[in-house]
N, C-alpha and C positions, 0 to 999 in steps of 0.2 A: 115316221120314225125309222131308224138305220138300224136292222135285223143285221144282230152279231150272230147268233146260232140261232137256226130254223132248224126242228125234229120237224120230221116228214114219216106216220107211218111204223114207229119204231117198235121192234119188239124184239125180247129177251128171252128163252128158256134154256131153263138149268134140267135137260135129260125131257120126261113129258111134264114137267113140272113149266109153264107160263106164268113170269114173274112180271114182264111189261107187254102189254097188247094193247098195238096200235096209237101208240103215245103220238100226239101232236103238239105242240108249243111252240112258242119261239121267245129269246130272250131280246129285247133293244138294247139300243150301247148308251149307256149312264143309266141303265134302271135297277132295280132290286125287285129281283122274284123269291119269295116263297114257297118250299115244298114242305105242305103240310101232309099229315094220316099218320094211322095208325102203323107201331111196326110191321113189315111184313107188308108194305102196301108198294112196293119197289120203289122210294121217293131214293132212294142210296144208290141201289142198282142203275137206276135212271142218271145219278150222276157221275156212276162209273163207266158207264156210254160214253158219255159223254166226252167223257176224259180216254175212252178207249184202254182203261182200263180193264173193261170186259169187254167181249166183241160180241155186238147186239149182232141177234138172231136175223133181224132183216128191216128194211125202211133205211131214211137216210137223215146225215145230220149233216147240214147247211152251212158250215163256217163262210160267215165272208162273202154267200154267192157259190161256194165251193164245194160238193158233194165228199166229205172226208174217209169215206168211206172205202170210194173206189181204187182202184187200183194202185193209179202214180199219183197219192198222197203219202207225205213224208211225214210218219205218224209223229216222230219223235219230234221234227218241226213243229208240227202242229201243236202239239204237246205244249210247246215252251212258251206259245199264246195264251196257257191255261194255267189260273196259278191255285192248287187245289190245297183245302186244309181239312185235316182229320180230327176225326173223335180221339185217336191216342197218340196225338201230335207227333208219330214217324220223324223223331230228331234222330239224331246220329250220337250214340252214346258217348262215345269215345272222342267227341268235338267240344269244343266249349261252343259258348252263344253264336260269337262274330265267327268262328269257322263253319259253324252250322248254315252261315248265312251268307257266307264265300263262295261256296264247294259249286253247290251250282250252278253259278255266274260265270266262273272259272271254266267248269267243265264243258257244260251244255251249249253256253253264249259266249266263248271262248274268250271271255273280260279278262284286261290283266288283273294281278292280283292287288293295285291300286284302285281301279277303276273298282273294281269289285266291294273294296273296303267301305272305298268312300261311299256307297249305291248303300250296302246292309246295315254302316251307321247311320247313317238318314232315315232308315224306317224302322229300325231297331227305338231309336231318338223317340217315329213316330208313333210307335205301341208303348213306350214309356220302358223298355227292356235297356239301353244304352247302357245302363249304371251296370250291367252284367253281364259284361261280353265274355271277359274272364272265365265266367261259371261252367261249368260241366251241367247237363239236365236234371243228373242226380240231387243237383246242390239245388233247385230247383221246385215252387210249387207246381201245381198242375197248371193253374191260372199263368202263370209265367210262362212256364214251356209253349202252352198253346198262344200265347203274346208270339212268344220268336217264332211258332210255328206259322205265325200270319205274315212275321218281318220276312220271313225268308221267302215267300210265295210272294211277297210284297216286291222285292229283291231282283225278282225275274224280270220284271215290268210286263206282266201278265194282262192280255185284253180284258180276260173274264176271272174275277174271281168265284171258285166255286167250294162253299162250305158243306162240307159232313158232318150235321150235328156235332160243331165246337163244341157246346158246351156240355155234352151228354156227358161224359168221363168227371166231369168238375165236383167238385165238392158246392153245396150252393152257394158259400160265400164268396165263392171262385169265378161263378159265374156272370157276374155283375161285370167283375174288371176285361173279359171278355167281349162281351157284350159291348162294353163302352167302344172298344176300337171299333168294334163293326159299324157300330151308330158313326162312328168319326169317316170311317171311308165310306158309309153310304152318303154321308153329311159333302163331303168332296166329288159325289158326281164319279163312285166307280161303277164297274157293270159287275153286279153280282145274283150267281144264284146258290141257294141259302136253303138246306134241308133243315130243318127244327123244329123243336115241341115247345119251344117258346113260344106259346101267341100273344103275346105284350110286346114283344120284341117282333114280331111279325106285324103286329097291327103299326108299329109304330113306326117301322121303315121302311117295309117294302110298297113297292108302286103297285104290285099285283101278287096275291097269293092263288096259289094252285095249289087241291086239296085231292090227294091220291087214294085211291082204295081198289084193292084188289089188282094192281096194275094198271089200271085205267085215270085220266084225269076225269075227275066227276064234275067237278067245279072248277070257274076261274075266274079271276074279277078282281075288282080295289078290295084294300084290304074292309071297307065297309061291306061293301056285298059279299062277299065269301062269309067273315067272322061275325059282322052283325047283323046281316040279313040273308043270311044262305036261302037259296029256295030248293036245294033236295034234301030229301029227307036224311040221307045217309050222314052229308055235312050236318047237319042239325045235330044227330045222333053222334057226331064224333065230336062236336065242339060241345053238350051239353054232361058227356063222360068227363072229356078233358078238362073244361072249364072249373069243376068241380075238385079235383085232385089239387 
């Protein structure tokens, strides 16, 4: 298999406070990984590494072959490989849909403003959002906004997609219509890694879930081994809590 990112080693603290220790994984190119646990178990932290959104404490992340870390890597390049989505969908208030999904293209990947159009109505189209380019956020459900928040990471033509619990923020009938996209681009062979407390939706897409606790990966495996047949006790204990709720 073709390693898009390899963690090597990684770890996070916030002051003496140790939120990732010695994290190892690696993601392949067309798979879906899973970061499961409880809050508080660094599975977010881990993906804002990632993204160098926060700058982990020490170890190394692998883009490529490529240590992203070091020195003469061009963060904000690397960046533009990464197409991240949030729990509070970070749209641009004062944008409607189709400029929301422009701005980027535009700025970052220096797209004309045709090239641009054409790229964020084609995946606007494929979260089902098209009908609302128009709109402002405001005019907007939850479920919606976090649609365009995926058209527009969509937009970038990003190697890795990486989610932050989509659909925590959602109302739950909200969640469903989320959900479906994700299923549609795992269904198309994208590479994605997936923080959530859906495990219906983890068993059911991903190729491997990983189950964090305390900063550490405890568990890793098909989503059989991890969710139906965990063998430590810790995963037992977090999936016979959660299973229940």
């Amino acid at each position: 298999m073709e390693k898009v990112i390899d963690i090597k080693h990684l770890n996070k603290s916030f002051g003496s406070h140790e939120v990732l220790r010695d994290v190892n994984f690696t993601v392949n190119k067309g798979e879906v990984v899973c970061l499961i646990g409880s809050s508080g178990s660094g599975k977010s932290t881990l993906l804002r590494c990632i993204n160098l959104l926060e700058t982990p404490s020490g170890g190394e992340i692998i883009y490529n072959g490529e240590n992203i870390l070091d020195d003469k890597h061009d963060i904000k390049q690397y960046r533009t490989h990464l197409g991240m989505v949030f729990q509070q969908f970070n749209l641009f208030n004062n944008h409607n849909v189709l400029k929301n999904c422009i701005v980027g293209q535009q700025k970052v990947l220096k797209r004309s403003k045709e090239e641009a159009k054409t790229n964020a109505l084609k995946y606007l189209q494929i979260v089902g959002m098209d009908q609302y380019i128009n709109a402002k956020p405001r005019q907007l459900s939850g479920g919606q906004k976090q649609r365009v928040a995926i058209a527009r990471a969509l937009a970038m033509d990003p190697e890795v997609m990486l989610f932050d619990e989509p659909t925590s923020a959602l109302d739950p009938e909200m969640v469903g219509e989320v959900l479906k996209v994700m299923r549609q681009l795992a269904d198309e062979g994208h590479t994605m890694l997936i923080v959530t407390h859906e495990m219906e939706f983890a068993r059911e897409v991903s190729d491997r879930v990983v189950f964090m606790d305390k900063g550490v990966i405890v568990e890793e495996g098909s989503p059989e081994q991890v969710l139906v047949n965990p063998k430590q006790e810790r995963t037992k204990e977090f999936l016979k809590r959660t299973l229940k709720q």
